[in-house]
C-alpha positions in Angstrom: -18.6 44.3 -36.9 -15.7 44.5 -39.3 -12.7 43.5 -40.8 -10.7 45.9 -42.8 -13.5 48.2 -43.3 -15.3 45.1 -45.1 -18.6 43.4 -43.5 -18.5 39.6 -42.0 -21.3 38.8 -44.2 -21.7 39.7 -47.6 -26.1 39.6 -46.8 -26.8 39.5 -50.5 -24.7 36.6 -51.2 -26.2 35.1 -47.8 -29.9 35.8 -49.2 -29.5 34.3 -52.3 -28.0 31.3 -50.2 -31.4 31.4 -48.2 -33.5 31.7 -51.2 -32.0 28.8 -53.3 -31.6 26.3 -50.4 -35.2 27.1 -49.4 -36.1 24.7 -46.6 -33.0 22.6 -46.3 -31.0 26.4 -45.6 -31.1 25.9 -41.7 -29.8 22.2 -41.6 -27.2 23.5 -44.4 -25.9 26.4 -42.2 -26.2 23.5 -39.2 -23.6 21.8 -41.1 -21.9 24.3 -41.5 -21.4 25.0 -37.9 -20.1 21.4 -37.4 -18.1 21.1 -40.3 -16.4 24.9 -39.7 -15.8 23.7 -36.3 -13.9 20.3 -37.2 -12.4 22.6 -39.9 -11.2 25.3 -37.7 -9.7 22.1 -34.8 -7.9 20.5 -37.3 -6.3 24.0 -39.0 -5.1 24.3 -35.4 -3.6 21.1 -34.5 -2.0 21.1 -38.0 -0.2 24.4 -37.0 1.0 23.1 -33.8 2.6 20.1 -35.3 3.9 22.1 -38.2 1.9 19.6 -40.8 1.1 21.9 -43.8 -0.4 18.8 -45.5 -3.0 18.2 -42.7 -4.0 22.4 -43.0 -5.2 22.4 -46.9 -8.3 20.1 -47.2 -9.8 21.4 -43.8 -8.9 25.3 -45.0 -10.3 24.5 -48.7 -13.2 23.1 -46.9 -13.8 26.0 -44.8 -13.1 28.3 -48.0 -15.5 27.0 -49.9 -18.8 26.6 -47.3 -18.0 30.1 -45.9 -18.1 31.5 -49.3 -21.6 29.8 -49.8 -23.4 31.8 -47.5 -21.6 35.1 -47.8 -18.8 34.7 -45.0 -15.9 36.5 -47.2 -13.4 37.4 -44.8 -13.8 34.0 -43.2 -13.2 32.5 -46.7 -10.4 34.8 -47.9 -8.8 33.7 -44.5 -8.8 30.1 -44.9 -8.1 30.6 -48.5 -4.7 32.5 -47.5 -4.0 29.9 -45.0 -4.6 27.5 -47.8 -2.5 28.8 -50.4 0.1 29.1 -47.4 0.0 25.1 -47.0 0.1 24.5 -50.1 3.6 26.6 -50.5 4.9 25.1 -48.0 4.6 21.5 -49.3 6.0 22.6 -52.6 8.9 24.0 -51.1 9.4 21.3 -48.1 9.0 23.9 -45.6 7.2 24.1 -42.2 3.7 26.7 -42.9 5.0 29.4 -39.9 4.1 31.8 -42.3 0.5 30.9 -41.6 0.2 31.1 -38.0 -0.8 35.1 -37.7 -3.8 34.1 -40.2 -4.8 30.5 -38.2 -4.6 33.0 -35.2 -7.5 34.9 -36.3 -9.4 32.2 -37.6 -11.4 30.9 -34.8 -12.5 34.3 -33.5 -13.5 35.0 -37.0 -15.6 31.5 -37.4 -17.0 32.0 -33.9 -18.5 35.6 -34.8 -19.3 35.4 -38.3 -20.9 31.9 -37.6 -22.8 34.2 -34.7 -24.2 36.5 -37.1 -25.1 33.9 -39.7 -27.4 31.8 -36.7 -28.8 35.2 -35.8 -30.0 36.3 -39.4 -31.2 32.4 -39.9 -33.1 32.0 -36.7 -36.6 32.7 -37.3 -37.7 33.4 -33.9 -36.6 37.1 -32.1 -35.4 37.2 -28.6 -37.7 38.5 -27.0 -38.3 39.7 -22.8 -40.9 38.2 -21.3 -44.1 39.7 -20.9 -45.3 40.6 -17.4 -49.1 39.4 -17.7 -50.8 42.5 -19.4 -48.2 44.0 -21.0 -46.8 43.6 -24.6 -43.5 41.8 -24.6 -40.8 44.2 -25.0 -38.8 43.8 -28.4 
């Protein structure tokens, strides 16, 4: 899957993420999941009531863990949205300019955080075996 021709998952930037977290990566990337989720809630409900100030330390969070394990286009979204919020509450305006990109933002968290469990979970899906027979990967 992609987003303007680039990948969900930069997997080198995802590997070395793996490699230096060693055996705390999977309760990182659990984290992750939770926090991207209160994240991505909050982004929303900030749209709806037109509170730039509630959007920019949930989308800064999101920017930053995303961009730890190789989620760029999830990053670069919450970064625009972000910058967005923080425009707004320079200029004392309401962030509608943000709505296409907090639009796309869940869909994007919900995939990319998909392929991210995927590549982390150690164990394939497998069929089962009928008694006999090698189980069909």
């Amino acid at each position: 899957m992609t987003i303007a021709d680039d990948p969900l998952v930069n997997w080198e930037n995802f590997q070395q993420a793996r490699s230096e977290l060693g055996a705390n990566f999977v309760r990182i990337l659990g984290y992750f999941r939770e926090d991207g989720i209160k994240s991505v809630d909050r982004i929303e409900d900030a749209m709806r009531s037109q509170n730039a100030t509630a959007m920019v330390i949930p989308a800064h969070t999101l920017k930053g863990e995303a961009r730890q394990f190789g989620a760029d286009p999830l990053s670069d979204v919450a970064e625009t949205i972000e910058m967005i919020a923080r425009g707004c509450i320079e200029r004392r305006e309401t962030p509608t300019e943000a709505l296409e990109h907090v639009v796309k933002l869940r869909p994007l968290f919900e995939t990319t955080l998909d392929m991210l469990e995927r590549e982390a979970n150690p164990l394939v899906a497998r069929k089962p075996a009928a008694f006999g027979r090698r189980p069909v990967l």
